[in-house]
C-alpha positions in Angstrom: 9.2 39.7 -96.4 12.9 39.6 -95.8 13.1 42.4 -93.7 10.3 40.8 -91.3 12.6 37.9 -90.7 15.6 40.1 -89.6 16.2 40.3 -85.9 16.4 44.1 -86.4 15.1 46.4 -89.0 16.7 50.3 -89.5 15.3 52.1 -92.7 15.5 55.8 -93.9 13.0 58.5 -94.0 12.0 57.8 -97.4 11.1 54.0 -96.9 7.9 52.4 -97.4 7.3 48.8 -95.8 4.5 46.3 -95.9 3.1 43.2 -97.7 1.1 44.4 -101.1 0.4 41.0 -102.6 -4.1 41.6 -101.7 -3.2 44.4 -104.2 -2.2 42.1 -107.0 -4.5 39.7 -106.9 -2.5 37.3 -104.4 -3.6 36.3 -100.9 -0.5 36.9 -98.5 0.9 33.7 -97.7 0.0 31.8 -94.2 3.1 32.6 -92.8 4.2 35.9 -94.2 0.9 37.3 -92.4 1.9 35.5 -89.2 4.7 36.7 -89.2 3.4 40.8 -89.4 1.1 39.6 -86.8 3.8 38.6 -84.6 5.8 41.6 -85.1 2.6 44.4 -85.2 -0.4 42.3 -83.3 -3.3 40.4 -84.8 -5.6 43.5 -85.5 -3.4 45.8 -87.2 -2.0 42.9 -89.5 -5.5 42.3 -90.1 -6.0 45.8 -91.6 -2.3 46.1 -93.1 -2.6 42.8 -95.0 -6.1 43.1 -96.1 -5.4 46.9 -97.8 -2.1 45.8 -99.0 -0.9 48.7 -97.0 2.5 50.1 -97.9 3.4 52.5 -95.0 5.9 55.1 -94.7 8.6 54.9 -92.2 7.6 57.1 -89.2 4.4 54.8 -89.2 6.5 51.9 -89.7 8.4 52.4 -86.8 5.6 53.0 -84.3 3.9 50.3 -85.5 6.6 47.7 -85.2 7.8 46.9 -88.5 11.3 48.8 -88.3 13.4 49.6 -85.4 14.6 52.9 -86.6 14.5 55.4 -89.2 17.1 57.7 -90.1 19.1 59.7 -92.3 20.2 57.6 -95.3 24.0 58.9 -94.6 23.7 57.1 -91.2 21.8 53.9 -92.4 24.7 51.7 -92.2 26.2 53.0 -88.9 22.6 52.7 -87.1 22.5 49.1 -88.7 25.8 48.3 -87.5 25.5 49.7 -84.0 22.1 47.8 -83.7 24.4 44.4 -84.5 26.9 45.5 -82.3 24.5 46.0 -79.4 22.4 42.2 -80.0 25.9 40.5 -80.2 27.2 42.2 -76.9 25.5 39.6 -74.9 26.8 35.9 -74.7 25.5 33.6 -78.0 24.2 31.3 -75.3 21.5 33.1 -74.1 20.6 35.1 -77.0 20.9 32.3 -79.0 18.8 29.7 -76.7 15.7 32.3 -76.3 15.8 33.6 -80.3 15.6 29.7 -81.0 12.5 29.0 -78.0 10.4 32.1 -79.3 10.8 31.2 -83.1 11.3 27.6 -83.3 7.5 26.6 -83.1 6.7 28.7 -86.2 9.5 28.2 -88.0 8.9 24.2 -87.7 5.2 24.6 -88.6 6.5 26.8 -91.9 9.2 24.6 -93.1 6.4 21.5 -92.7 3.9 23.9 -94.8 6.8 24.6 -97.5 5.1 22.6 -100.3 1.6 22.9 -99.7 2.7 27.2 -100.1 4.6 26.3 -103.4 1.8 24.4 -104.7 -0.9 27.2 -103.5 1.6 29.9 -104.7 2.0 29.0 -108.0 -1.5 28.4 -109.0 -2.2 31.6 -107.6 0.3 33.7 -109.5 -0.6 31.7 -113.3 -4.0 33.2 -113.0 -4.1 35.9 -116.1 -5.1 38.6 -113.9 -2.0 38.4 -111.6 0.1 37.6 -114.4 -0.9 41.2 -115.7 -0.5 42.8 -112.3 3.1 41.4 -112.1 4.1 42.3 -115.7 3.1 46.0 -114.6 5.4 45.6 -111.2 8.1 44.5 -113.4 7.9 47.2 -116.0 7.4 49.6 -112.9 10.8 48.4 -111.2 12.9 48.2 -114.5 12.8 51.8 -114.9 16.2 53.0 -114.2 16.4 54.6 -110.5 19.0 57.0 -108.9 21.2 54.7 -106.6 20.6 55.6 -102.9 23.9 57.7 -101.7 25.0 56.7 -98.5 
């Protein structure tokens, strides 16, 4: 979800991206999916969201979701050159039009804040999600090579 609020997104080859809550039992919340929609169109968010899609990076970048994919030894330097080109131009402008394209949504999310939390957390105390989660966890505490970059 984080990565669909960045400004820019660069990932490697091996990266897979997408929302997978339909998966565990969890609707996608209101705004996440209006968020993919804005970034990948109405239709394909439709799809994505509704098979809890996971999709690998080459698909990723044609449909939107990333910028960029390449080599994990240049992941950093793409990220950084992608900064460096967005902050060439003048705060004012990029500023002014990042704040007139995203302010209506992010007003209507922030006034939707509790109503999610509330809707959230009865949806993750059922015992079937609850089960889905504890396997996620288990999955992601199994020790992992660190990425070398």
């Amino acid at each position: 979800m984080l990565a669909l609020c960045c400004d820019a997104r660069v990932c490697t080859p091996d990266t897979r991206i997408g929302l997978n809550e339909v998966e565990l039992g969890i609707p996608v919340p209101l705004y996440w999916a209006r968020l993919m929609a804005s970034l990948v169109g109405a239709g394909r968010a439709d799809k994505l969201l509704q098979t809890a899609a996971m999709v690998p990076a080459q698909e990723a970048v044609s449909l939107g979701l990333v910028d960029a994919a390449v080599p994990t030894a240049e992941l950093l330097a793409a990220a950084q050159a992608e900064l460096a080109r967005r902050l060439a131009f003048p705060d004012s402008g990029r500023v002014a039009t990042k704040r007139a394209l995203r302010a209506p949504m992010a007003e209507a999310w922030h006034a939707y804040t509790e109503e999610e939390a509330q809707g959230g957390w009865v949806g993750l105390s059922q015992p079937r999600v609850v089960q889905a989660l504890a396997g996620v966890m288990a999955r992601l505490s199994k020790a992992q090579p660190a990425p070398k970059l």
